[in-house]
N, C-alpha and C positions, 0 to 999 in steps of 0.2 A: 402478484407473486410470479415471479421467473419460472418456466419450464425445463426440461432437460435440455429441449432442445433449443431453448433460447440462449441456455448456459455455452452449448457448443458452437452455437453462430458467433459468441463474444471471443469463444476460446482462440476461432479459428481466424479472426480481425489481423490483417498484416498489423506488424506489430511498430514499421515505419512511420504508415498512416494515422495507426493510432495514436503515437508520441504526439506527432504533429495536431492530431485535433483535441489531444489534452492539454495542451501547452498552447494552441492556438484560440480555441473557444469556449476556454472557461471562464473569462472573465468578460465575453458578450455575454453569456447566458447568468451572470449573479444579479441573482433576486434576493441577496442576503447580506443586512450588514456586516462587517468585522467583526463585531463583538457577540456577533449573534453565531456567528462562522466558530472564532474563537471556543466559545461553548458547547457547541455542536463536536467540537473536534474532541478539546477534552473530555467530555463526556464517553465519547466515541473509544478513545484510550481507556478507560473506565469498564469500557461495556465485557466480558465474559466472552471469550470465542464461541462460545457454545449457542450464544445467545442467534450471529450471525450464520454459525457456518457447522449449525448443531446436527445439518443432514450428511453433512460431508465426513466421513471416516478415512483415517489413516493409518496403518501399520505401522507406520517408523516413525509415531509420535510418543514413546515412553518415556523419552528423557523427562517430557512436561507434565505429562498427563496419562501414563499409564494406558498407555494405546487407545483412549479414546476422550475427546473435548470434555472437560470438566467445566463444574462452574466457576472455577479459582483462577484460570488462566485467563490474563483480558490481554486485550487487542496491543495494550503498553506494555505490560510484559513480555509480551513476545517479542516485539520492533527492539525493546532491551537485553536481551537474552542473552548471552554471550556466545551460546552452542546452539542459536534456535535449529527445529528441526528444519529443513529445507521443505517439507511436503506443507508444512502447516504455513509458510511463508506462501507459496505459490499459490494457497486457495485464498488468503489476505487478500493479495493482488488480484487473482481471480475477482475474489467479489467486489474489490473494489472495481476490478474493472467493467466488472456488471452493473454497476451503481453507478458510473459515469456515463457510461451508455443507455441507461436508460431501464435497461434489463429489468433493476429492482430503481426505485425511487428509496431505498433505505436512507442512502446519504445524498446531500448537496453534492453537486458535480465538484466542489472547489475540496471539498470535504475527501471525497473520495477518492480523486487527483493527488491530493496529499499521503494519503494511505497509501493508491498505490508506489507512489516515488517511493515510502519509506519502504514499504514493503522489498522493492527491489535492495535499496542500500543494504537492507539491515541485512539482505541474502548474500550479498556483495561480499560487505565487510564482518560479519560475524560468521557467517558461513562459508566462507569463500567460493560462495560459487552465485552464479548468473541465473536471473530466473526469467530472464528480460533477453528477448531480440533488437532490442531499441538500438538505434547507432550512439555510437560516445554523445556525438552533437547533440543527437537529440535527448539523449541522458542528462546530459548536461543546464541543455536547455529547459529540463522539466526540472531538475533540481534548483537551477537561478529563480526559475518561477517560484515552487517550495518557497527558497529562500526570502522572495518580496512580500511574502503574505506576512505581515503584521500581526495578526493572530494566533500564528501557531507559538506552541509552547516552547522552551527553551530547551529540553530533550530531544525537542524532535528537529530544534534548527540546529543542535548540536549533532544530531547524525549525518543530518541532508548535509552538514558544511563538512563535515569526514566524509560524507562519501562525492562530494563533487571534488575535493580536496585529493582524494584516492584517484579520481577520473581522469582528474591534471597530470595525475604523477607513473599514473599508470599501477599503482596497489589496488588490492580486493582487500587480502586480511590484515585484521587488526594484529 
């Protein structure tokens, strides 16, 4: 189980370096087939915010959840939201990025690699704002990645290809 201050060593990860070692060494470290990735993911869209990030409170989450994580909001509904809150996106990415690094073992590196890309799109383009110090390149580069996994569902390669589609073009909002 992650600490607080294991949370703020992840927080505080240049956020260049990190693109680079999520987009570079996640497919050294897979111990997991496709279909077994695949499952994991959807399931994961499935899971209840509450479930992952049930210690974490926000103020400016009422449009969803009435200022505080229910068990009704999952992790797919939000990445689809059209108004997500911006606070509830950042702790997504957050934990995904705790889970990639090692922080939490919740999810597969590949798993939560993928989270965090959508998580930034879905802030990108339905929120229009930035949740990410990442360069374009390296934006980009994690979103191509996204895109080559076989596995993910076809919501979520319908995002990652709007929001790398955005990145070319130079758009955020829908």
């Amino acid at each position: 189980m992650a600490t607080e201050g294991d949370m703020s060593s992840v927080s505080g990860a240049d956020p260049q370096r990190l693109g680079r070692v999520l987009v570079e060494s996640t497919a050294a470290q897979s111990t997991w087939r496709p279909q077994e990735l695949g499952a994991i993911w959807r399931h994961q869209l499935s899971v209840p915010l509450a479930f992952d990030l049930g210690g974490v409170q926000g103020e400016h989450w009422p449009e969803m959840t009435g200022g505080r994580l229910t068990w009704t909001v999952t992790f797919g509904a939000l990445l689809q939201q059209p108004n997500p809150p911006i606070e509830m996106l950042q702790s997504v990415k957050q934990f995904a990025k705790g889970c990639r690094q090692g922080v939490s073992a919740a999810l597969p590196p590949e798993v939560a690699t993928v989270l965090y890309f959508s998580s930034i799109v879905a802030a990108r383009l339905h929120a229009g704002q930035s949740i990410s110090d990442l360069s374009e390149p390296r934006l980009r580069a994690g979103l191509q990645w996204v895109l080559s996994q076989k596995w993910i569902d076809e919501q979520t390669r319908s995002l990652i290809q709007a929001g790398l589609k955005a990145a070319d073009t130079g758009t955020e909002h829908e």
